[in-house]
N, C-alpha and C positions, 0 to 999 in steps of 0.2 A: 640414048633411046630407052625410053623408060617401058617396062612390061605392062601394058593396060588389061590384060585377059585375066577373068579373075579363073583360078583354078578350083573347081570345084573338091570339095573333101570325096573321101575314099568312099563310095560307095559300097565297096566287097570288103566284108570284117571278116578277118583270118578263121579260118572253121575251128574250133574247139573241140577238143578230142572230148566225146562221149566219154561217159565212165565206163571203167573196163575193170573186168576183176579176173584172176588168176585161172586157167583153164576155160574164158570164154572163144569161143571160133568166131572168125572173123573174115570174110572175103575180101579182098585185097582186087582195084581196077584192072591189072597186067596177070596176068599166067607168071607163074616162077618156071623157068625153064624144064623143068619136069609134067607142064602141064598143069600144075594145080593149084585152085584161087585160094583153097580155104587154107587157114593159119590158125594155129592156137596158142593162145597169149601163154608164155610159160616165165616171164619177171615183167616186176613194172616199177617205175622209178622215171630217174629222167631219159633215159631209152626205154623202147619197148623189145621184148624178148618175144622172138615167134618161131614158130614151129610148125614146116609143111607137114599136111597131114596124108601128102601122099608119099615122098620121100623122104622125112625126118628131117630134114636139113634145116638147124636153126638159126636165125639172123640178130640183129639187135639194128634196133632203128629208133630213130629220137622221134619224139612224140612229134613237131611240124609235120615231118614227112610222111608220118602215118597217117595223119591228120588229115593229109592231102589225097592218099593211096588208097585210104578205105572206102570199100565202097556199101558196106552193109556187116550189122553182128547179126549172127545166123541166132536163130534162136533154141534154145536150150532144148536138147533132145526128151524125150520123156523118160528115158532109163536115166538119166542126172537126177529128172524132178525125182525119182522113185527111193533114190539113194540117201 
Protein backbone atom coordinates (compact mmCIF):
# COMPACT_ATOMS: atom_id res chain seq x y z
CA UNK A 1 0.00 0.00 0.00
CA UNK A 2 1.80 2.87 -1.21
CA UNK A 3 1.33 6.52 0.83
CA UNK A 4 -0.44 8.83 -1.92
CA UNK A 5 -1.14 11.90 0.50
CA UNK A 6 1.33 14.46 -0.19
CA UNK A 7 2.41 15.88 3.39
CA UNK A 8 2.65 19.43 3.34
CA UNK A 9 5.92 21.29 4.84
CA UNK A 10 6.08 22.73 8.38
CA UNK A 11 4.14 25.69 8.34
CA UNK A 12 5.11 26.85 12.21
CA UNK A 13 9.11 27.78 12.11
CA UNK A 14 10.44 27.40 15.65
CA UNK A 15 10.43 31.06 17.29
CA UNK A 16 13.85 32.44 17.58
CA UNK A 17 14.89 33.92 20.74
CA UNK A 18 14.91 37.75 20.52
CA UNK A 19 18.25 39.28 21.37
CA UNK A 20 18.61 39.55 25.09
CA UNK A 21 21.34 41.28 26.93
CA UNK A 22 22.47 41.07 30.58
CA UNK A 23 20.07 42.61 33.15
CA UNK A 24 16.99 42.73 30.63
CA UNK A 25 13.28 41.69 32.36
CA UNK A 26 11.42 39.56 30.74
CA UNK A 27 7.64 38.23 31.47
CA UNK A 28 7.53 34.57 31.26
CA UNK A 29 3.55 32.86 30.03
CA UNK A 30 3.04 30.87 33.67
CA UNK A 31 3.42 32.59 37.22
CA UNK A 32 6.58 30.93 39.11
CA UNK A 33 5.00 29.59 42.17
CA UNK A 34 5.70 32.63 44.11
CA UNK A 35 3.26 34.47 41.91
CA UNK A 36 5.54 36.33 39.82
CA UNK A 37 5.78 36.69 35.68
CA UNK A 38 8.75 39.08 35.63
CA UNK A 39 12.58 37.54 35.37
CA UNK A 40 15.72 39.16 34.94
CA UNK A 41 18.23 37.72 32.60
CA UNK A 42 21.29 37.39 34.98
CA UNK A 43 23.88 34.80 32.29
CA UNK A 44 23.41 34.07 28.68
CA UNK A 45 25.13 31.36 26.60
CA UNK A 46 23.63 28.17 25.60
CA UNK A 47 21.21 28.36 28.87
CA UNK A 48 19.53 31.31 29.82
CA UNK A 49 20.03 32.48 33.64
CA UNK A 50 16.92 34.10 35.39
CA UNK A 51 16.05 35.79 38.21
CA UNK A 52 12.53 36.22 40.00
CA UNK A 53 12.18 39.57 40.75
CA UNK A 54 9.75 38.87 43.28
CA UNK A 55 11.55 36.03 45.28
CA UNK A 56 15.13 35.90 43.96
CA UNK A 57 15.01 32.51 43.06
CA UNK A 58 17.17 31.73 40.05
CA UNK A 59 16.76 29.13 37.26
CA UNK A 60 18.76 28.36 34.18
CA UNK A 61 16.81 27.35 31.00
CA UNK A 62 18.01 26.46 27.43
CA UNK A 63 17.20 28.86 25.08
CA UNK A 64 14.09 26.47 23.04
CA UNK A 65 12.35 26.54 26.13
CA UNK A 66 12.48 30.08 26.81
CA UNK A 67 11.84 30.73 23.41
CA UNK A 68 8.71 29.00 23.78
CA UNK A 69 7.86 30.67 27.59
CA UNK A 70 8.39 34.10 26.84
CA UNK A 71 5.80 35.99 26.43
CA UNK A 72 7.10 39.80 26.12
CA UNK A 73 10.72 42.04 27.20
CA UNK A 74 9.46 44.57 29.40
CA UNK A 75 10.85 47.69 28.49
CA UNK A 76 13.66 49.40 29.94
CA UNK A 77 12.82 51.44 33.00
CA UNK A 78 13.87 55.18 32.84
CA UNK A 79 16.08 55.27 35.98
CA UNK A 80 18.42 52.31 33.67
CA UNK A 81 18.03 54.90 30.64
CA UNK A 82 19.48 57.70 33.30
CA UNK A 83 22.49 55.61 34.44
Amino acid sequence: MAFSAIIPPRDIMPRMLPPLELGDVVRLRKPHPCGGYEWKVVRLGADIGLECLTCARRILLPRRILARRLKAILPESDDKLLR
